[in-house]
C-alpha positions in Angstrom: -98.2 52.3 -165.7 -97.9 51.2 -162.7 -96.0 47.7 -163.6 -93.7 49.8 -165.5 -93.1 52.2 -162.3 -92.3 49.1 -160.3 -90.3 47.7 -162.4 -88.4 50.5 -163.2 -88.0 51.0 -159.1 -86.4 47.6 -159.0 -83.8 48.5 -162.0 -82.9 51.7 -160.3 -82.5 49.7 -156.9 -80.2 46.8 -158.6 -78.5 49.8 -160.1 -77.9 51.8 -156.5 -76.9 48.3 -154.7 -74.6 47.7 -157.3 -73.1 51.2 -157.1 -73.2 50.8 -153.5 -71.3 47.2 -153.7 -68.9 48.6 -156.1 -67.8 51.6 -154.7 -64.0 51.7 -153.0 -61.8 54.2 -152.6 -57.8 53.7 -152.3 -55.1 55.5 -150.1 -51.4 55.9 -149.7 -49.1 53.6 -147.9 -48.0 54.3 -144.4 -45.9 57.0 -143.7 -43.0 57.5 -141.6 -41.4 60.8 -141.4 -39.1 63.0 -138.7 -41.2 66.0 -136.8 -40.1 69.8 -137.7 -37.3 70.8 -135.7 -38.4 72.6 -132.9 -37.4 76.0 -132.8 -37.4 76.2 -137.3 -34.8 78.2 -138.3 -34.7 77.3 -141.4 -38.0 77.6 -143.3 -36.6 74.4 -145.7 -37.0 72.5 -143.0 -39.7 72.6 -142.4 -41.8 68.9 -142.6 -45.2 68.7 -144.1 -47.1 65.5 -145.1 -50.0 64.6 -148.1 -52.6 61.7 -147.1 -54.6 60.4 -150.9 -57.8 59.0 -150.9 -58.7 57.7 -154.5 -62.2 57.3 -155.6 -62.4 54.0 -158.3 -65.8 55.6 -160.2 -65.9 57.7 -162.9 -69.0 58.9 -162.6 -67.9 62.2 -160.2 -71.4 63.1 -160.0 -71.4 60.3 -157.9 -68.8 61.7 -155.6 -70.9 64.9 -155.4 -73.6 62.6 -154.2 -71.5 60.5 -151.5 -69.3 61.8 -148.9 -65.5 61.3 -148.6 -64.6 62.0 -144.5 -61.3 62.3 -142.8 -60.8 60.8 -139.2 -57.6 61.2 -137.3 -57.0 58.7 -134.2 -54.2 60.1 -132.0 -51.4 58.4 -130.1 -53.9 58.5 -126.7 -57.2 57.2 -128.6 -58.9 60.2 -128.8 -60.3 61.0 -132.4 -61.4 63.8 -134.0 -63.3 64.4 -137.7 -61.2 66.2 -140.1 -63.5 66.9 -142.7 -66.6 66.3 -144.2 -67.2 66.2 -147.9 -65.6 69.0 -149.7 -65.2 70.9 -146.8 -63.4 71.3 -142.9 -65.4 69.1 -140.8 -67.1 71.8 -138.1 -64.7 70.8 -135.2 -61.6 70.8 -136.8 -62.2 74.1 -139.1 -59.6 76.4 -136.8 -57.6 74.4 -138.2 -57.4 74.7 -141.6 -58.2 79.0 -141.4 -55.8 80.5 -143.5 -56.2 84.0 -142.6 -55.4 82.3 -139.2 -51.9 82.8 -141.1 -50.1 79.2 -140.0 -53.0 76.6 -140.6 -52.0 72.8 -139.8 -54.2 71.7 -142.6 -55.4 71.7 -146.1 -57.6 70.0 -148.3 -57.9 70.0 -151.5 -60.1 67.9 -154.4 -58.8 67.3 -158.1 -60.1 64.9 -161.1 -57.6 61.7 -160.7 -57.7 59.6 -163.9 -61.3 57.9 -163.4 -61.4 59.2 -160.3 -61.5 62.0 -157.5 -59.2 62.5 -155.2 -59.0 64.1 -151.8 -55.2 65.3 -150.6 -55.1 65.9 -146.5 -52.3 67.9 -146.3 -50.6 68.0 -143.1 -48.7 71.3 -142.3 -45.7 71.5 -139.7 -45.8 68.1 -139.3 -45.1 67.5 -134.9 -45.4 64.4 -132.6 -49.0 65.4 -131.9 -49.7 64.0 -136.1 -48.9 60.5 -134.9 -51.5 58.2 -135.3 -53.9 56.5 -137.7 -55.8 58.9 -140.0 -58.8 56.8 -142.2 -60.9 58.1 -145.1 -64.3 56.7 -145.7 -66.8 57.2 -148.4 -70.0 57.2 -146.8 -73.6 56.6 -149.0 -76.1 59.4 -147.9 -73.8 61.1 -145.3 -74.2 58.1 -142.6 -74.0 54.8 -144.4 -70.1 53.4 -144.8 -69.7 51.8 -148.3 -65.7 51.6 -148.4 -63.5 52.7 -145.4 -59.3 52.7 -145.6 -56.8 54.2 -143.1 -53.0 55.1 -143.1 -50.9 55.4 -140.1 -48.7 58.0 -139.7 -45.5 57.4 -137.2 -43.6 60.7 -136.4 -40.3 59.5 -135.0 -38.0 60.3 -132.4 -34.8 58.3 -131.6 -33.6 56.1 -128.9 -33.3 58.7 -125.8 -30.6 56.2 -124.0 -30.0 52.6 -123.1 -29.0 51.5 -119.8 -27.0 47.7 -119.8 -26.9 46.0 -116.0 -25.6 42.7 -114.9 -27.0 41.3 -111.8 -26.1 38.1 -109.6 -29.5 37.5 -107.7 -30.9 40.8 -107.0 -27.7 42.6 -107.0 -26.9 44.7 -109.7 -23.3 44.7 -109.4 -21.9 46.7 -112.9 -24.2 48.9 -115.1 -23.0 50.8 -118.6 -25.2 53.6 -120.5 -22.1 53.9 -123.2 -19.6 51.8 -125.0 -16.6 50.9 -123.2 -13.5 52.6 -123.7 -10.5 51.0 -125.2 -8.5 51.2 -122.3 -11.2 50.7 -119.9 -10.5 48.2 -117.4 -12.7 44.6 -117.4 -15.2 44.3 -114.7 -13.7 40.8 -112.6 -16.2 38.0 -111.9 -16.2 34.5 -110.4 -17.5 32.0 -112.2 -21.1 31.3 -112.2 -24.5 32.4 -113.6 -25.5 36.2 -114.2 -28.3 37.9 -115.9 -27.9 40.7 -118.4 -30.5 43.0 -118.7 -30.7 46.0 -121.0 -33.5 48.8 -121.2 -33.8 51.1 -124.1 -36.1 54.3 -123.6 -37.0 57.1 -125.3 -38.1 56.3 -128.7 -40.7 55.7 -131.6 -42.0 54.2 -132.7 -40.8 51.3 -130.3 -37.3 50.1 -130.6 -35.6 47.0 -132.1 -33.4 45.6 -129.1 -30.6 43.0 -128.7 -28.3 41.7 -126.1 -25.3 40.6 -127.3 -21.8 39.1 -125.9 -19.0 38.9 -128.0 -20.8 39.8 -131.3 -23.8 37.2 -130.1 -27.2 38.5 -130.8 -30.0 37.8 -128.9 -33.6 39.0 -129.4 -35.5 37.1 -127.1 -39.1 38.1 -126.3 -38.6 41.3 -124.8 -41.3 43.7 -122.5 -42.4 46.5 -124.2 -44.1 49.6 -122.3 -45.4 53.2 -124.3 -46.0 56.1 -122.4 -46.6 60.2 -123.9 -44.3 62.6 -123.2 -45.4 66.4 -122.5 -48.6 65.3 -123.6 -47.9 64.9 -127.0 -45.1 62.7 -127.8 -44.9 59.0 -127.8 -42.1 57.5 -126.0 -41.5 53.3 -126.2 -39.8 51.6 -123.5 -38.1 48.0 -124.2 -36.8 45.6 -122.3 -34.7 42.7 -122.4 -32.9 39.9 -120.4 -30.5 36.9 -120.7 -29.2 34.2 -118.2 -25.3 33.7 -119.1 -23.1 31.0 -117.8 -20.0 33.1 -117.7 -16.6 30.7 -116.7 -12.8 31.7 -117.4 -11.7 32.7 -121.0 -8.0 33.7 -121.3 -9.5 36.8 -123.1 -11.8 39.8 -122.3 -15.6 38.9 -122.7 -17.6 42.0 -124.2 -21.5 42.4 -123.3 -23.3 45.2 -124.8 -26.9 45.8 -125.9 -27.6 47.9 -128.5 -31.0 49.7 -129.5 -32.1 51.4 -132.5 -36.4 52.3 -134.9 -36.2 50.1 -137.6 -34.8 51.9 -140.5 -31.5 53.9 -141.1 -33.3 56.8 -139.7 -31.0 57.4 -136.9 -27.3 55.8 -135.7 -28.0 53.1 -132.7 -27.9 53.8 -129.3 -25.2 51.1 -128.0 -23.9 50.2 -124.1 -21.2 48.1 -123.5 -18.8 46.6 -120.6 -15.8 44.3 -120.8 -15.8 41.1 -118.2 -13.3 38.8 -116.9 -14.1 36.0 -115.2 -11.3 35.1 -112.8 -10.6 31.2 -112.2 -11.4 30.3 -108.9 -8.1 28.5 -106.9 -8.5 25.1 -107.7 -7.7 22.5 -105.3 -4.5 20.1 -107.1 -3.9 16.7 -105.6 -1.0 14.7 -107.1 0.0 10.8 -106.0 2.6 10.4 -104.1 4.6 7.9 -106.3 8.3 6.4 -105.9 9.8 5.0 -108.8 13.4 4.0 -109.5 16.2 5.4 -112.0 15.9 3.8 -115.2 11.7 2.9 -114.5 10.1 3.3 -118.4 6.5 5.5 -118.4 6.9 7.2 -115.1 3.4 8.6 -114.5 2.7 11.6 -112.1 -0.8 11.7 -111.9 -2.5 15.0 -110.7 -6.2 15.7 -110.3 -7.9 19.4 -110.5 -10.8 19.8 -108.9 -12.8 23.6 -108.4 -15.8 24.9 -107.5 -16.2 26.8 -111.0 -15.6 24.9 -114.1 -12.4 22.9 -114.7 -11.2 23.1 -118.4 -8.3 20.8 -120.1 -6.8 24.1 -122.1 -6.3 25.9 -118.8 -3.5 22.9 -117.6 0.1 23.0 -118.4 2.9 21.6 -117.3 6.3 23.5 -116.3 10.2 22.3 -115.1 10.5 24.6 -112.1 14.3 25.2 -112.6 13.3 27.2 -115.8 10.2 28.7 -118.0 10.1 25.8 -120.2 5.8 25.0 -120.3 4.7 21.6 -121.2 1.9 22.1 -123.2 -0.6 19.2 -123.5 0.0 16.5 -125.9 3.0 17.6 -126.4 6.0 15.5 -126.1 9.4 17.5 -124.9 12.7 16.1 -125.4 15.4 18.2 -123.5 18.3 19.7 -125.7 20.6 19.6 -122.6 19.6 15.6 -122.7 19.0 16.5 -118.7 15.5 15.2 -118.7 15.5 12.8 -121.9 11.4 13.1 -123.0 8.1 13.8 -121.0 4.3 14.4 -122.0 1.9 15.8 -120.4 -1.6 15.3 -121.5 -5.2 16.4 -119.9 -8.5 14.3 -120.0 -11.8 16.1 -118.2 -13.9 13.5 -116.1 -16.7 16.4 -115.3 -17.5 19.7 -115.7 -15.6 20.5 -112.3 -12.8 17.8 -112.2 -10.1 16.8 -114.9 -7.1 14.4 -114.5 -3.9 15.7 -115.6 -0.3 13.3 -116.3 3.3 14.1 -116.4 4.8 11.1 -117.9 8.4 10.5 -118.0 9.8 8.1 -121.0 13.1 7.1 -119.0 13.3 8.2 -115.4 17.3 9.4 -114.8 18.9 11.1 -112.1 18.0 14.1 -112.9 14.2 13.7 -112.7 14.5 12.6 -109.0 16.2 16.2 -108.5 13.9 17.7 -110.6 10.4 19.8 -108.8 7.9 19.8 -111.3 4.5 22.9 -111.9 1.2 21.8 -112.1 -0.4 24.9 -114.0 -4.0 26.0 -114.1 -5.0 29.1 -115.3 -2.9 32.0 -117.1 -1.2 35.4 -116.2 -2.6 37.0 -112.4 -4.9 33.7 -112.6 -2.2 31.6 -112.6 -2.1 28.9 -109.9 0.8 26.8 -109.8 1.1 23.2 -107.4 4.6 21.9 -107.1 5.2 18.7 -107.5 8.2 15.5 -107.1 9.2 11.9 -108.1 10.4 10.2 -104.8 13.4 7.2 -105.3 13.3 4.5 -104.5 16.2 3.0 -102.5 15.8 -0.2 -101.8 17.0 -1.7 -104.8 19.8 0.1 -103.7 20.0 -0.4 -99.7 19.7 -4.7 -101.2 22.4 -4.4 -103.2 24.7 -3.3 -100.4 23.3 -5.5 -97.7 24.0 -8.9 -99.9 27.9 -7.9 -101.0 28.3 -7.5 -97.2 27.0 -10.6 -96.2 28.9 -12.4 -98.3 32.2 -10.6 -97.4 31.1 -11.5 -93.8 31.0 -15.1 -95.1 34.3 -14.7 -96.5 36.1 -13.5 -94.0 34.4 -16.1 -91.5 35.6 -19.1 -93.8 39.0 -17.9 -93.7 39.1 -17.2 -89.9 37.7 -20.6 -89.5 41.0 -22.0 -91.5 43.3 -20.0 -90.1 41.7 -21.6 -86.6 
C-alpha cells in the first residue's frame, strides 16, 4: 500500500507539473483608441474598450482552481490590481460598483470554445486608461504559470509645431503655420543655417520630418514625455538639420511637419519660404586691345564671391539693347552689326568661375560696342561693363611710311630741280 501511495503521488505530481507547464492563456492585440469627448453630449459617443484573456484548457475546473488577475500600469508607473479571480480585486472594487451608477469597469467570465475567458471592460475610456494592462494565471493564488499584457494608448493629437532657423545662436525667422501664398520670402546670404523643428503636444509620441522643397528628413530626433493635468501624456519631439543654403533663381520652401502614426488625425505642418540673395561678386575682365578684322577675339572675365559662384547664374548682354547671351550659345546679329559671338562659363572652384565673350570677326562696330558681364537675376542682378580697346598702330604705321616716302619724293625732285 504504501508503494502504491508513492507511486500514485508521483503520477499525480507528473500530472500537476505538466498542467502547470502547459497552461497559457492568450489576449487581444494592442489597442489604440481616441478618449471620450470631454464634456459628452452625445451619449453615442461615448468610448468604451474590452481587454480578452483566453484560457487554452478545457478542463474549467481547472480555472476554478487557478487564478486569472488583472494589473493596470499607468502612464507614471504606478500600478494597481484590477481583479482577482472572478471577482474586483479589493482595491480597485469602487470601481466597478454599479449602484455607484457610472462604474469605469466590468468584468465578466463566459465558456470560450475550450476555454474561459475573462473580458476587462473599460468604461468611459479617458487619458488616465493609458498604459499597459497584463493578465496572469497564477497556480495556487501566488505562483505565475503564464503571464500576457496589452497596451492601451489613448491618443491626443499634435498640440502645435514650432519651425526656427538659426545662424549660430541666433534664431533669426520662426513659423508655427504654413506660409501663405502671397507671403513674402524670408532673404538670406549665403552660407550655412540650421533648421530645427519641435512638435509638442501629442501621443503617443509623434512621427517628425524636416523637409526643404519636398525633401524629407528623419534624422535621429530627441524625444521628451511629460503628463499633463496629471493624467494625460504629452510627447515632445525634436529635430534638426545643417543646410548649405546658396542662390536659387526660385523660392526655397522649409517646413516640418508632425503627425501619431496612423490617419487618426490631419498633420500639424509649419512652413517659411527663403531666398538666398547672391552676394556682389567681385568681376575682373582683361584689358585686351585687338584690331578690326582680328578672328576669336577673347574677353576674358573672372567672378569671384564670397558665397558660391555658379556657371548658370552668368550671362552675357550688348548694352545698347536687352539682347542676353546665354552660355554656349552662339549669337549672330540680324542687323549683321556684330557678325557672331559666344559666351561660354567654366567654374575653376566653388567660389571662382571664368567667363568668355568671344568675338568670331572683330568689326568696327565691336570697338564701339560696351559689353554686360551678368551674374545673378532680377533685384540680384549685378552687371560689370565691359570694352574691346583698338589697336592703332597698325594704323598710325601705315601713315607714317606713305609720308616718308612722299618726303623722299619731293626731296629727289628738289634735288633735280637744284
Amino acid at each position: 500500500m504504501e508503494y502504491s501511495s508513492l507511486v500514485f503521488g508521483v503520477v499525480v505530481g507528473i500530472i500537476a507539473g505538466v498542467i502547470a507547464q502547459e497552461a497559457t492563456i492568450s489576449v487581444n492585440q494592442a489597442i489604440v483608441v481616441k478618449p471620450t469627448p470631454n464634456p459628452l453630449t452625445d451619449p453615442a459617443d461615448r468610448v468604451d474598450i474590452t481587454l480578452q484573456c483566453i484560457g487554452s484548457r478545457t478542463d474549467l475546473s481547472y480555472y476554478i482552481k487557478n487564478q486569472i488577475t488583472w494589473e493596470f500600469k499607468d502612464h507614471k508607473e504606478k500600478k494597481r490590481n484590477l481583479t482577482t479571480g472572478f471577482y474586483p480585486a479589493e482595491s480597485s472594487a469602487e470601481y466597478f460598483r454599479v449602484d455607484s451608477g457610472n462604474p469605469h469597469y466590468d468584468l465578466t467570465y463566459t465558456a470560450e470554445g475550450n476555454g474561459f475567458k475573462f473580458a476587462l471592460k473599460i468604461i468611459r475610456v479617458t487619458y488616465s486608461d493609458d498604459g499597459i494592462y497584463t493578465c496572469s494565471l497564477l497556480q495556487g493564488g501566488t505562483t505565475v504559470i503564464d503571464q500576457k499584457t496589452v497596451q492601451v494608448t489613448v491618443v491626443h493629437p499634435v498640440d502645435s509645431v514650432k519651425l526656427s532657423l538659426k545662424q549660430g545662436d541666433n534664431e533669426l525667422f520662426s513659423a508655427m503655420q504654413p506660409a501663405g501664398v502671397n507671403e513674402a520670402a524670408n532673404k538670406l546670404k549665403p552660407g550655412n543655417y540650421k533648421a530645427m523643428c519641435q512638435a509638442e503636444g501629442s501621443n503617443p509620441e509623434p512621427e517628425i520630418h524636416l523637409m526643404m522643397n519636398g525633401e524629407k528628413y528623419s534624422g535621429a530626433p530627441t524625444t521628451m514625455k511629460s503628463i499633463i493635468d496629471n493624467q494625460r501624456p504629452s510627447y515632445m519631439k525634436k529635430i534638426d538639420k545643417m543646410y548649405d543654403l546658396t542662390h536659387r533663381e526660385m523660392e526655397q520652401v522649409l517646413s516640418c511637419e508632425a503627425n501619431i502614426p496612423g490617419e487618426m488625425y490631419q498633420p500639424q505642418v509649419a512652413s517659411m519660404k527663403l531666398k538666398v540673395q547672391i552676394v556682389k561678386p567681385t568681376i575682373d575682365c582683361e584689358n585686351i586691345t585687338r584690331s578690326i578684322g582680328d578672328n576669336y577675339v577673347p574677353i576674358e572675365c573672372t567672378i569671384t564671391s564670397q558665397s558660391d559662384v555658379m556657371c548658370e547664374m552668368v550671362s552675357w548682354q550688348f548694352a545698347d539693347r536687352n539682347e542676353v547671351i546665354t552660355l554656349g550659345e552662339a549669337v549672330k546679329d540680324p542687323e549683321q552689326k556684330y557678325d557672331i559671338v559666344k559666351a561660354e562659363c567654366t567654374s575653376v572652384d566653388e567660389k571662382t568661375a571664368k567667363t568668355t565673350l568671344t568675338i568670331y570677326k572683330a568689326n568696327a562696330a565691336h570697338f564701339k560696342a560696351v559689353y554686360y558681364v551678368n551674374y545673378g537675376v532680377g533685384e540680384d542682378l549685378h552687371r560689370h561693363p565691359v570694352s574691346i580697346n583698338l589697336d592703332t598702330t597698325i594704323s598710325g604705321s601705315n601713315l607714317i611710311v606713305p609720308l616718308s616716302m612722299l618726303v623722299y619724293i619731293v626731296m629727289a625732285a628738289v634735288s633735280k630741280l637744284l
